[in-house]
BALUMGU-247451 format. One record per residue: x, y, z of N, C-alpha, C in turn; residue in one letter. Coordinates in pm, whole numbers, plus 50000, padded with zeros to 5 digits. Each point is the difference from the previous one (the first is absolute). Example, Ala and Ser with C-alpha at 12.3 -4.5 7.8 and 13.67 -1.06 7.14 Angstrom:
REM BALUMGU-247451
513194943150780499115011950000500905012050000a
499655010549928500825011950006499235010950073s
***
This chain:
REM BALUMGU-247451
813534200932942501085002849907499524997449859x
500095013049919499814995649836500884992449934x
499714985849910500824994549927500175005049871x
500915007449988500275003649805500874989649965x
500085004749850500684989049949501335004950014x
500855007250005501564999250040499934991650129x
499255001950091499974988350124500264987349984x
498874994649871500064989849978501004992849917x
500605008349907500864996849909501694996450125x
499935004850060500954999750160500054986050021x
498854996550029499634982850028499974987749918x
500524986950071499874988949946498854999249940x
499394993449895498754993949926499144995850149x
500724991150078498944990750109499805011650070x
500795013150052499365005550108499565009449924x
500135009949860499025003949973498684995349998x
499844985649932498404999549996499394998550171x
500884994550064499775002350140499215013650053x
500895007049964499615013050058498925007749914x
499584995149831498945005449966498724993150043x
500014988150030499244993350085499275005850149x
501175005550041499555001450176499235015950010x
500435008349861499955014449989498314995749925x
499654991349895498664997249989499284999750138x
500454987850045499094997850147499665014950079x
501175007250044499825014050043499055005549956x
499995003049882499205006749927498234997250004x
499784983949976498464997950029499785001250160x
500834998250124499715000650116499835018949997x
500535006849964499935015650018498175002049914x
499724993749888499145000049948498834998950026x
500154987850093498724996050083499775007350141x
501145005650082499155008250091499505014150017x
499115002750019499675017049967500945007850032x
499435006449973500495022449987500065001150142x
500605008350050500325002150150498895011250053x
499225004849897498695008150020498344994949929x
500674985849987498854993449995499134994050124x
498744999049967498704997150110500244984150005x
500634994150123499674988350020499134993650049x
499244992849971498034993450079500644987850047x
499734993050100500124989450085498694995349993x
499954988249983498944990949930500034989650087x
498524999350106499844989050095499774986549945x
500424991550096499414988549929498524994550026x
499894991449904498184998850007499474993350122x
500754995750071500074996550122499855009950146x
500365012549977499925008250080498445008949951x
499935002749870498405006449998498874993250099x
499055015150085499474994350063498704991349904x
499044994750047498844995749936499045019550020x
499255000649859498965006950077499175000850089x
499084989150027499234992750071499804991350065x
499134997850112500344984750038499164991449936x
499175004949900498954990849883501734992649944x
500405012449950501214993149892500884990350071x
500325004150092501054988650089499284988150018x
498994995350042499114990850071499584992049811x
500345005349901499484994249840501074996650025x
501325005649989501324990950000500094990050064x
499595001150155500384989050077498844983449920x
499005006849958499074983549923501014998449907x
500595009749957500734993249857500984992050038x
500685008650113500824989950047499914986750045x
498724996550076499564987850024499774993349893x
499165001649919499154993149913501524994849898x
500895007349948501374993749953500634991650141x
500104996850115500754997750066501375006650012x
499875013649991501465005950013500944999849899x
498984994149872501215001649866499815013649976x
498845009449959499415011849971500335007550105x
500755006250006500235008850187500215013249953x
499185011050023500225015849963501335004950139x
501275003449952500985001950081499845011250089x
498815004549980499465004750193499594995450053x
499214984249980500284995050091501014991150054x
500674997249936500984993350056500605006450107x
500115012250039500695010050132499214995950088x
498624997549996499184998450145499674986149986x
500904984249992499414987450009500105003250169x
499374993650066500034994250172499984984349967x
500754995550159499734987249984501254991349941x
499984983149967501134994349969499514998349839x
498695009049899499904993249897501015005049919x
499784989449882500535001149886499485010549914x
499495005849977498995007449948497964997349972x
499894990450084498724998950007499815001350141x
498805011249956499385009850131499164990350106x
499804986049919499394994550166500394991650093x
501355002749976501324991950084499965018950110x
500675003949914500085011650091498975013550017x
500335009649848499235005350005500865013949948x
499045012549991500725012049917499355013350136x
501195010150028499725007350083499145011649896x
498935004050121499225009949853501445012350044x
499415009249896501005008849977500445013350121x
500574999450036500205007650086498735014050045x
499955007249902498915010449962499014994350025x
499564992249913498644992650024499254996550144x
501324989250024499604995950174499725012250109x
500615013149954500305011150091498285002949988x
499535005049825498645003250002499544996750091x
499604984949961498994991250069499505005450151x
501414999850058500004999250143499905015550055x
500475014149897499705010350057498315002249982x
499704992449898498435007149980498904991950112x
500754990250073499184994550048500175010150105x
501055002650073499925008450108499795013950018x
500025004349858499555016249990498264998949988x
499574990149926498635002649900498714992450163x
500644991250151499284999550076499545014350148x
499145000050020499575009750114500924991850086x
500054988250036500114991650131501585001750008x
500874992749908500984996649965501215010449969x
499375010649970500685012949924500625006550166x
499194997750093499705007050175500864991850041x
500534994049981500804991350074501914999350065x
500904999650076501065002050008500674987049893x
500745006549857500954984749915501475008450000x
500584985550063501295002049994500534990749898x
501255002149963500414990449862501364992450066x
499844984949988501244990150098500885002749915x
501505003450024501334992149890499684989349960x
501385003149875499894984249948500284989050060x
500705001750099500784985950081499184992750120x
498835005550001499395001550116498464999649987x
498994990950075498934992749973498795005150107x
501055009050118498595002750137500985014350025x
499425011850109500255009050029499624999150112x
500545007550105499575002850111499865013150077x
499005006150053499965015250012499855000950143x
500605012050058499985005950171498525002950005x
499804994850120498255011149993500545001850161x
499125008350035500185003150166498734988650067x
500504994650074499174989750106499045008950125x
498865004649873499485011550146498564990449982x
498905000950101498904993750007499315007950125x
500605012250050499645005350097500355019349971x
499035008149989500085014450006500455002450167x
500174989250120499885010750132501675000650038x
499895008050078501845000649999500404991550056x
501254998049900500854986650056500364995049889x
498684992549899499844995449877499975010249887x
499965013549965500225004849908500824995549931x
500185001449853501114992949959501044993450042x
499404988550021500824989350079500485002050135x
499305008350036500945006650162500705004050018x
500295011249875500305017250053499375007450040x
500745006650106498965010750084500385012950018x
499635007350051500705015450008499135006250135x
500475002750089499835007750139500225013450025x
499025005750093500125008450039500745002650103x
501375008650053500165000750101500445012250057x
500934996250164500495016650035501165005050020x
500415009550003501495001850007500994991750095x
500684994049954500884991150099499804986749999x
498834994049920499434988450022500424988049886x
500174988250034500774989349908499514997549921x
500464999049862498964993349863500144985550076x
498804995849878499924988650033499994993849829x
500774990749986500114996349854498684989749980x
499524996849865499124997149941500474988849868x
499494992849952500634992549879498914994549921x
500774999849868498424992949881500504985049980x
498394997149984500264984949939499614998749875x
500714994549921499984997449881498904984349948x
499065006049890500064978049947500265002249817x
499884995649965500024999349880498764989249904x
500075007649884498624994349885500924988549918x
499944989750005500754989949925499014998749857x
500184997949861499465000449912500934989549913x
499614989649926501024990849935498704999649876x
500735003349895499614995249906499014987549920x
498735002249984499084987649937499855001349893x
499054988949939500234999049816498255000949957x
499605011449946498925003849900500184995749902x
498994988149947500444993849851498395007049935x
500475001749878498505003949875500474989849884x
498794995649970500494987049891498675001049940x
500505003049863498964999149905499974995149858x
499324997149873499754993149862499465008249944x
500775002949870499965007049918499884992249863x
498955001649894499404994149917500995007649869x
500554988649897500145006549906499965012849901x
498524997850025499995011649967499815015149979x
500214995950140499875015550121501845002549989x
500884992149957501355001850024500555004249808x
499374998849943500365005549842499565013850008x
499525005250108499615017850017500995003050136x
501335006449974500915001750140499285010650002x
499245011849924499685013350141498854994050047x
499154993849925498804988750119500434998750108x
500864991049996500804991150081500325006850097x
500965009249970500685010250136498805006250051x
499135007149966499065006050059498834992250119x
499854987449930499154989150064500354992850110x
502284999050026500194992650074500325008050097x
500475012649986500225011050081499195003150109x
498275004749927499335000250080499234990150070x
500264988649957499344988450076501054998150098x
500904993649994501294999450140499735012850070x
499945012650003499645009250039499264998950124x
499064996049913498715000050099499944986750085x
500204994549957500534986050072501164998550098x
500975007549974500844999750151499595009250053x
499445014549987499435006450086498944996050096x
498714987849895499614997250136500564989250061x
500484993049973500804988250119500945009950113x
501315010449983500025007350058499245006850112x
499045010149972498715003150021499354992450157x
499614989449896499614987050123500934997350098x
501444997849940500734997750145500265011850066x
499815010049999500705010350059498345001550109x
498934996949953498875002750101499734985650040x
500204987949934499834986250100500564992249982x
501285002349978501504990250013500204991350117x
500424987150018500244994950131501224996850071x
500875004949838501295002050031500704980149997x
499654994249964500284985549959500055002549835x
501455003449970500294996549848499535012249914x
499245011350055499295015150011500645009850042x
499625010950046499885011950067499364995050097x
500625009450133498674997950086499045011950015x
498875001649960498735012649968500115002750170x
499275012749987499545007550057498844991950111x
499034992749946499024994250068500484990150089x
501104996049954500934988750090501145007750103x
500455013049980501055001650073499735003750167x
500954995850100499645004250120499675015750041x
500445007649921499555016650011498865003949965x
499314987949971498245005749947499344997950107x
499055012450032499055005450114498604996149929x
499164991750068499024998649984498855002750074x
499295007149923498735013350077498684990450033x
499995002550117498464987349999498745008149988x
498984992749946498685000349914499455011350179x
498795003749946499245008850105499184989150024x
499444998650162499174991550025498805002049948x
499604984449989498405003349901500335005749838x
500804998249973500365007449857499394979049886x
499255009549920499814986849921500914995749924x
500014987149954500654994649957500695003249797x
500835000449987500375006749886499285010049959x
500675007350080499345022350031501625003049997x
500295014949956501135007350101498695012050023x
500425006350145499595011050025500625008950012x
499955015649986500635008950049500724999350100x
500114997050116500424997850110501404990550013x
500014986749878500594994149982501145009649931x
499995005849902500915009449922500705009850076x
498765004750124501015005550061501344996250145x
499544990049988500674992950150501284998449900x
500124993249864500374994949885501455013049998x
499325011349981500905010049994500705010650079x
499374995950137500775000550145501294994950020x
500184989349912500824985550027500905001549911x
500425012449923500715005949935501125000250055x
501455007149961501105007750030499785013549970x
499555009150114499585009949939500875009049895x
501484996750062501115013149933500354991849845x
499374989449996499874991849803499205004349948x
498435007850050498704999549962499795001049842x
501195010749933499604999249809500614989549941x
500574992750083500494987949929498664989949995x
499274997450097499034988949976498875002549907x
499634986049942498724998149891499244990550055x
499115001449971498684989349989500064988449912x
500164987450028499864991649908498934993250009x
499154994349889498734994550049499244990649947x
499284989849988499044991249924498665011149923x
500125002749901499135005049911498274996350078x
500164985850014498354996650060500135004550145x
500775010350020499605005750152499125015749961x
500165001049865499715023049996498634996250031x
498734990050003498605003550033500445003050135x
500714993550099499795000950148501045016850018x
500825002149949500535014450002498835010549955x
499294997649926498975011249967498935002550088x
499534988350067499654998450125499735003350134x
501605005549994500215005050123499835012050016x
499705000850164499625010650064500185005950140x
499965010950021499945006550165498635001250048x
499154998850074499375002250067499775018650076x
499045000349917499715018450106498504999450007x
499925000750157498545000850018499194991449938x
498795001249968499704984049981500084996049831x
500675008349939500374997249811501644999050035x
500545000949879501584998850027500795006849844x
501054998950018500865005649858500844990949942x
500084999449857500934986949956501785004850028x
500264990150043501064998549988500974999649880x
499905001249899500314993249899499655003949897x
499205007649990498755001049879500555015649962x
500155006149896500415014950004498435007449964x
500175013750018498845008450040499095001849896x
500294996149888499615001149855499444986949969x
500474987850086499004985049957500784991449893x
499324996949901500494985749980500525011349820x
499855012650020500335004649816501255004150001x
501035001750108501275001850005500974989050016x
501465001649991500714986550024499995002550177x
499554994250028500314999650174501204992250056x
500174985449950500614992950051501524999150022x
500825013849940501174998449998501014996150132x
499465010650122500604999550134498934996650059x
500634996950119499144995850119501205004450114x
499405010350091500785003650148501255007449907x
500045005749902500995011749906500844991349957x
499494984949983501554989249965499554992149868x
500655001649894499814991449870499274981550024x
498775000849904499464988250018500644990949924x
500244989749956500664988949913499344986649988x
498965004349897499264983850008501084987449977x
499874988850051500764994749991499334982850005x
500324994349882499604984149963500344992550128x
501384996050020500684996350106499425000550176x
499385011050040499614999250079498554988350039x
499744997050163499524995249990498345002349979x
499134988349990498285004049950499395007350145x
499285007149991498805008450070499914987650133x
500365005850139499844989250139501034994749985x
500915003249961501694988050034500605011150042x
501024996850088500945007350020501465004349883x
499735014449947500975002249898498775003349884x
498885002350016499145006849904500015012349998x
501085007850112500225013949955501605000150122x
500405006749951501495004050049500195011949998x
500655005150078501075015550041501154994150000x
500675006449889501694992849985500785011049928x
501474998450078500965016650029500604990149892x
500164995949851500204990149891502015005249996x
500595010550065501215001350003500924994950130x
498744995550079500934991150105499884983849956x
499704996749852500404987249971501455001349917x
500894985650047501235003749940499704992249895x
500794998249868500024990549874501384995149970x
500544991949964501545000149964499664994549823x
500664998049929499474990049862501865001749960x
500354993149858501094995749955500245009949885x
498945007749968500065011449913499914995949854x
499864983549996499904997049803498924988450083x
499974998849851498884988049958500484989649917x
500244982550010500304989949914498994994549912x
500354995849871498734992449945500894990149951x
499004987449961500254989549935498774994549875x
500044991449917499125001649923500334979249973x
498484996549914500214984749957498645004049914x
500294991849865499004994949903499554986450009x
500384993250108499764982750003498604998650081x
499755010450153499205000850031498714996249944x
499955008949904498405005049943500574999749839x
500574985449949500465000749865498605000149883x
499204991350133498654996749866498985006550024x
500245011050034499095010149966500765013149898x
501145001250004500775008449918500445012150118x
500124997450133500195012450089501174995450061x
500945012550046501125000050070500185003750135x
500414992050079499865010550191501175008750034x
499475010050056500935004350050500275001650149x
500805002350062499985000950148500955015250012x
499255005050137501005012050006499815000550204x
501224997150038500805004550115499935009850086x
499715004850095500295015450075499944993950136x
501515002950048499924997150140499975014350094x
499644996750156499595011250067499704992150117x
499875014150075499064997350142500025011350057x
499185001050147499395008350061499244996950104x
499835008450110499415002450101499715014150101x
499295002950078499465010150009501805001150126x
500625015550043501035003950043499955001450168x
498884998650027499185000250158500304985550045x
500794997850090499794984950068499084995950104x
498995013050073498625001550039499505012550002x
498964998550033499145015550005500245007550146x
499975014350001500305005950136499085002550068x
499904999350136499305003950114500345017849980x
499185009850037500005012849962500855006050174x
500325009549941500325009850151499324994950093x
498995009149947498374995850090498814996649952x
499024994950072499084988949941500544988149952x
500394992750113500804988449974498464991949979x
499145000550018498414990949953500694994049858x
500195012649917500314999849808501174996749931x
500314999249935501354994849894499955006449925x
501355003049950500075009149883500734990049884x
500085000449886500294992149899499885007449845x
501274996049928499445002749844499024995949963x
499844988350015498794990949932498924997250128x
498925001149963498704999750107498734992149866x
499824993850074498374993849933499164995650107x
498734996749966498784995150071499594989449989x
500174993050156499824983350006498594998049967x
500064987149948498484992949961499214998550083x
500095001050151498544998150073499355008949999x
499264995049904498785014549972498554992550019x
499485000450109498474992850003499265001050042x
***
């Protein structure tokens, strides 16, 4: 409503100025909010910006220490863990969502071993998984998948029913810790920083990973491959010397296959085994042919396959004469479960007098191979069939 002055002249003195009063107020409230075709921007708070980096986050979190939580950049304050007050070595600071994701996809994309593998991701509420597998250990009828069967018969004649047995892969969650010190002034350079810690954790839970997934014992681990009851082990040829493989060995090795998996399996292997792979040979008449060796000699890459199946040198495996210095492994009949993030925590008290800060970073998981034993075949019950096959150490 417009106030003119015949309005006002209408009114007492007290409720005119009253009412030129309340018609001011109107007036600056209409003033201050925009045009009804004006661009409104919503403006986060500094608390919600992510960090660029995890160099930059991980400089905040020293700052944060080194003040005791007076100095606190209000991103981190969203990720304290723990009962602290704002000092990170009571509790600690979650790395950033993104970040932790990196870490943990590049470890599992950027390994041969690890990348092959079955990962499932647990809920949040929930610490172990448990998966159906079929309880088979036998190809002859009866035991096919768990002991279903299917018959032949003749007109008029009674089925006869059949039933599966079930077991299941239990997997509960364990704790991968990486803990490392970071020097001053490696932390006043955050793209240093991010680049340096990235790929070092990297490579560092890949191989602890790595290792457990081929010799886990499953105490506080994974249980590997070299430990699980579904591993078939190929015995040495008599008279075979002692830390040799021979041809013969590779092939018994890859007999012991699943044949209807065959492009799924790789070679995994101890690097100090390729002299005894180059080595090898067949026998024709009284010279022989390498096994191993391609037709062109030592000026081509030869070593990629062996038996049409990807080679994979591999640290982890075991040395030349141990059992696990070379493997045949179907790497998608291992299961993985993990929690899908990564925790860190950080302290400057540690390592105060040297000027370095620790950090620790979290990844829980587990795993084991999905086979609860290896199968006896149709036929040639002599052999076993198995994802995983290696060659026992009596070699002498």
């Amino acid at each position: 409503m417009e106030l003119t002055d015949e309005k006002i002249a209408e009114m007492t003195a007290e409720a005119a100025a009253k009412a030129v009063e309340e018609y001011k107020a109107s007036k600056e409230i209409k003033r201050k909010l925009p045009a009804e075709d004006a661009e409104i921007k919503v403006v986060k708070d500094a608390g919600d910006q992510p960090f660029k980096s995890l160099g930059e986050q991980l400089m905040a979190v020293k700052t944060a220490e080194i003040s005791k939580g007076r100095i606190m950049d209000a991103r981190l304050e969203k990720s304290i863990v723990g009962n602290s007050e704002g000092v990170p070595a009571d509790g600690g600071f979650l790395v950033q969502t993104d970040f932790a994701t990196e870490l943990i996809q590049r470890t599992f994309t950027s390994s041969p071993i690890i990348s092959r593998v079955k990962k499932v991701q647990v809920s949040a509420n929930s610490n172990s998984m448990k998966f159906p597998a079929v309880a088979d250990s036998s190809r002859a009828d009866g035991s096919r998948f768990g002991g279903l069967q299917a018959y032949w018969m003749g007109e008029g004649a009674t089925k006869t029913p059949s039933y599966t047995s079930f077991a299941k892969v239990a997997l509960e969650l364990k704790k991968l810790v990486g803990y490392t010190t970071l020097t001053d002034e490696l932390l006043e350079d955050a793209t240093a920083l991010s680049g340096w810690i990235v790929d070092a954790f990297r490579q560092e839970f890949e191989f602890k990973i790595a290792d457990a997934i081929i010799n886990g014992d499953g105490a506080a681990k994974p249980l590997g491959i070299l430990n699980a009851p579904c591993l078939v082990t190929v015995t040495a040829e008599t008279g075979q010397g002692a830390a040799t493989i021979v041809a013969e060995n590779i092939d018994k090795m890859y007999m012991s296959r699943v044949g209807a998996n065959t492009p799924s399996y790789v070679w995994l292997y101890n690097q100090n085994i390729e002299a005894e792979l180059a080595k090898m040979a067949y026998a024709v008449g009284t010279g022989g042919v390498p096994a191993y060796m391609p037709t062109n000699g030592l000026s081509v890459s030869p070593y990629a396959r062996l038996k049409g199946l990807d080679m994979i040198p591999c640290e982890q495996c075991a040395t030349l004469g141990t059992a696990g210095d070379i493997i045949l492994a179907d790497l998608s009949q291992y299961l993985m479960i993990d929690k899908g993030s990564m925790q860190s925590a950080s302290s400057i008290h540690v390592n105060f007098a040297t000027d370095q800060t620790a950090f620790r970073f979290v990844y829980r998981c587990d795993g084991q191979p999905r086979w609860a034993n290896y199968l006896t075949p149709y036929k040639g019950s002599t052999s076993y069939q198995s994802p995983f096959i290696c060659l026992n150490s009596t070699r002498t």
